[in-house]
C-alpha positions in Angstrom: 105.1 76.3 110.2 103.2 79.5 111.3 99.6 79.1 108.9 98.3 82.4 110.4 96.2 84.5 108.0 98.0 88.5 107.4 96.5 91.5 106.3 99.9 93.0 104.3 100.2 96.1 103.0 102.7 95.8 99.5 104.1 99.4 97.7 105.3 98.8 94.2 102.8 96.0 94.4 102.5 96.0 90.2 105.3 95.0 88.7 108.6 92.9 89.3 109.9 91.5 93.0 106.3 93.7 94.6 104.2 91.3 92.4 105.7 88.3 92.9 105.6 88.7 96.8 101.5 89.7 96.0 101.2 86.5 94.1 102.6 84.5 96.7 100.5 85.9 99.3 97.4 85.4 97.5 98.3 82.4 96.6 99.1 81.6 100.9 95.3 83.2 101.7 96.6 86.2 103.1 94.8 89.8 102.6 96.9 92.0 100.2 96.6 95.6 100.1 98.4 96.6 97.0 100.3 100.0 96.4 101.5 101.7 93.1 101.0 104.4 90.6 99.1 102.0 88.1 97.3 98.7 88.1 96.2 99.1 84.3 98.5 97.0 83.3 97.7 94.0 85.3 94.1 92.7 86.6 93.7 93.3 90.1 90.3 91.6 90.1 91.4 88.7 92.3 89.9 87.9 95.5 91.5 89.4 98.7 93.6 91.7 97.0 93.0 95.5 97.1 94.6 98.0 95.1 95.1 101.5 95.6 96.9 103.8 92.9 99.4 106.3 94.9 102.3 108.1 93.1 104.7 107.8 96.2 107.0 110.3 94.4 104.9 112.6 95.5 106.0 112.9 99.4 103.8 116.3 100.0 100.6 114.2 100.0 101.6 111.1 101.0 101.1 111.4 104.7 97.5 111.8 104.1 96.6 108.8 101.8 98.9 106.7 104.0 96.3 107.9 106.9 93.3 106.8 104.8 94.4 103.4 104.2 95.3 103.1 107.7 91.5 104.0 109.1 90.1 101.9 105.9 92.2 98.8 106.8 93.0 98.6 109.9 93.6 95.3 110.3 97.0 95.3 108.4 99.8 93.9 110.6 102.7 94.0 107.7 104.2 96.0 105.3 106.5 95.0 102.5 108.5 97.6 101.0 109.5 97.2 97.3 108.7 100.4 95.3 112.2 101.6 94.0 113.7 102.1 91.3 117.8 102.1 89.6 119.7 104.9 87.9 123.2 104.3 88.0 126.1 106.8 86.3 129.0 108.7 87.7 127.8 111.9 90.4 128.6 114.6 88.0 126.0 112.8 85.5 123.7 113.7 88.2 121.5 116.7 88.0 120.9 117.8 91.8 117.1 117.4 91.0 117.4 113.4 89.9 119.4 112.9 93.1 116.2 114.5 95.2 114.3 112.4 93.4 116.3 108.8 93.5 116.5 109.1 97.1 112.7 110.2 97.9 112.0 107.4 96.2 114.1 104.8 97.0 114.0 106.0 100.8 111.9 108.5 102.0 108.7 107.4 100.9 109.6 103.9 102.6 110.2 105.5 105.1 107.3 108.0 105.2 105.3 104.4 104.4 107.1 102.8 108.0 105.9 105.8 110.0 102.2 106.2 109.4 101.6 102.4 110.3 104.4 101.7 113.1 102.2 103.6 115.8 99.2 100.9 114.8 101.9 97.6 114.2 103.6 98.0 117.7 100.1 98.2 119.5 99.1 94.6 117.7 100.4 90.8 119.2 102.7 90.3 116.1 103.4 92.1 113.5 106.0 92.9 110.3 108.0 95.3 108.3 110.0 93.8 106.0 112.2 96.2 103.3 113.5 94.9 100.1 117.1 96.5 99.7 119.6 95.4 97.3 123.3 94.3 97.7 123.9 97.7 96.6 123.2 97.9 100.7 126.7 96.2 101.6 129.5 97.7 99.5 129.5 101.3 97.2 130.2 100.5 93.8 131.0 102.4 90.6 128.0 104.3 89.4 126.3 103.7 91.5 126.9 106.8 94.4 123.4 107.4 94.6 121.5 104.3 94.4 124.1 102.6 96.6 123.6 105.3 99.0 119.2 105.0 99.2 119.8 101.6 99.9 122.4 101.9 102.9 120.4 104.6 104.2 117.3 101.8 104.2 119.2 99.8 105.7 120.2 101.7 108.4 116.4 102.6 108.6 115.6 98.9 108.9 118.5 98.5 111.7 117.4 101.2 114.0 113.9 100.8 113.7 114.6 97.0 114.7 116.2 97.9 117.2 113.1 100.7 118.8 110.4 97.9 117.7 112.4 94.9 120.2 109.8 95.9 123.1 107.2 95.4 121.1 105.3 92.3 118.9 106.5 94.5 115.7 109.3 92.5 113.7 112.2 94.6 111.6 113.5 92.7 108.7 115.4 93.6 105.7 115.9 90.9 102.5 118.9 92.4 100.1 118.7 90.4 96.7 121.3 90.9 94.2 120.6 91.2 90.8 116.9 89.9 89.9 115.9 89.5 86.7 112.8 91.8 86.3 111.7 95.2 84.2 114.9 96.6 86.6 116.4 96.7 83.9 114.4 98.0 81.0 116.0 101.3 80.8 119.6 100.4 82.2 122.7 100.0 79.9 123.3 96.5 81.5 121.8 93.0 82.9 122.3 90.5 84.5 123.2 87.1 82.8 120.8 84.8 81.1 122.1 81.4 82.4 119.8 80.5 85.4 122.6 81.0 87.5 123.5 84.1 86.9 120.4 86.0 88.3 117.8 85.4 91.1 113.8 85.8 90.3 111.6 87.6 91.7 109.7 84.6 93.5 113.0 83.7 95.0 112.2 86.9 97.0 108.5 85.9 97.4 109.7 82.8 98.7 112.2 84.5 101.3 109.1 86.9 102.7 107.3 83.4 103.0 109.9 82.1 105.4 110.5 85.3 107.3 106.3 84.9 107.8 106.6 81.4 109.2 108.6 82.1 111.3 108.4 81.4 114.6 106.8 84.0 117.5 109.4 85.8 119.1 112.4 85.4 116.7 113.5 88.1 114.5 115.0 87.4 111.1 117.3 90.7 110.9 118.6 90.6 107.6 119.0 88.0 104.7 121.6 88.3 101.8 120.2 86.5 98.5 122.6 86.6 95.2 122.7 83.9 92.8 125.3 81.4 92.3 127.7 83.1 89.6 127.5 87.0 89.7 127.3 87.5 85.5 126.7 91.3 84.2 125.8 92.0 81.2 126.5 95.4 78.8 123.6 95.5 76.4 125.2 94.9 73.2 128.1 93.7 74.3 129.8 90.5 75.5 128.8 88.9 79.5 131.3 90.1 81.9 132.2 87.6 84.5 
């Protein structure tokens, strides 16, 4: 098992799957640099962990304070990419400014977030980006035209950039949970399941960014497809649907 010490870079770093995977690499020794709009909410007080508040919404100024966390940290050789968010309806429920915004969010700033730190990550011995899509990633569904469609063009992202990092010590990988049992949901019509097995956790995908870390030099771990055991949606008052 590979015990070498990261310096990880972690958008949506606050709440849900993005805290989890901070937890866990605090809890492994590594250096965390934490992204999201607002740590008031939690205490980021803790020892190796460094938070910085960006809104990456806001794509016009992103380049830049992407740029000053690359000078001020320069010794990050990962990336995690969790910041996202759902909305889910048919298209014509849509206004064309919410579907600008879904996929900047959902997309473009990771990808804006890939490309001011893949110059500096190829250049190092090893290295990571690993993106947190969604199942969403491997079939449209109902509802779901524009989320389903940030998350295949991530993937995609993470596929092709794979495939231009392979001369390099950079690593491509992309983890696409199912439905995870977080603050996802506060604002959605529907949940999953209570039963254990009807939902994953977030440290289920801490633990899969631990294994794609210990791996060994030289392999890649592409892409890894987590649901839980029984697939069990819920309508918020209203009956599980199997």
């Amino acid at each position: 098992m590979n015990k070498i010490k990261r310096t990880v870079l972690v958008t949506g770093a606050s709440s849900g799957i993005g805290h989890a995977i901070t937890a866990r690499l605090l809890q492994e020794g590594h250096e965390v640099i934490g992204i999201s709009r607002n740590f008031s909410h939690i205490n980021p007080d803790r020892e190796r962990f460094h938070p910085v508040a960006i809104d990456l919404s806001k794509l016009d100024s992103l380049p830049n304070e992407l740029q000053l966390i690359n000078k001020q940290f320069p010794e990050i050789d990962a990336l995690i990419c969790c910041a996202g968010r759902g909305q889910f309806g048919s298209l014509e429920t849509f206004s064309y400014r919410q579907i600008e915004q879904l996929m900047n969010l959902n997309f473009t700033s990771q990808a804006y977030v890939a490309r001011a730190f893949v110059p500096t990550l190829k250049q190092k011995e090893r290295s990571n980006i690993i993106f947190i899509g969604s199942e969403a990633a491997l079939a449209g569904s109902r509802k779901g035209t524009i989320y389903c469609a940030s998350k295949f063009a991530l993937r995609g992202f993470a596929q092709a950039l794979r495939d231009e990092s392979a001369r390099s010590g950079l690593a491509v990988s992309i983890i696409n949970p199912g439905m995870v049992k977080t603050g996802f949901f506060t604002e959605l019509d529907f949940e999953p399941g209570e039963a254990p097995s009807s939902h994953l956790i977030a440290e289920d995908i801490a633990e899969t960014v631990s294994l794609i870390f210990s791996s060994r030099a030289g392999t890649v771990i592409d892409e890894i497809n987590l649901t839980p055991l029984n697939k069990v949606v819920q309508f918020k008052n209203q009956k599980p649907k199997n």
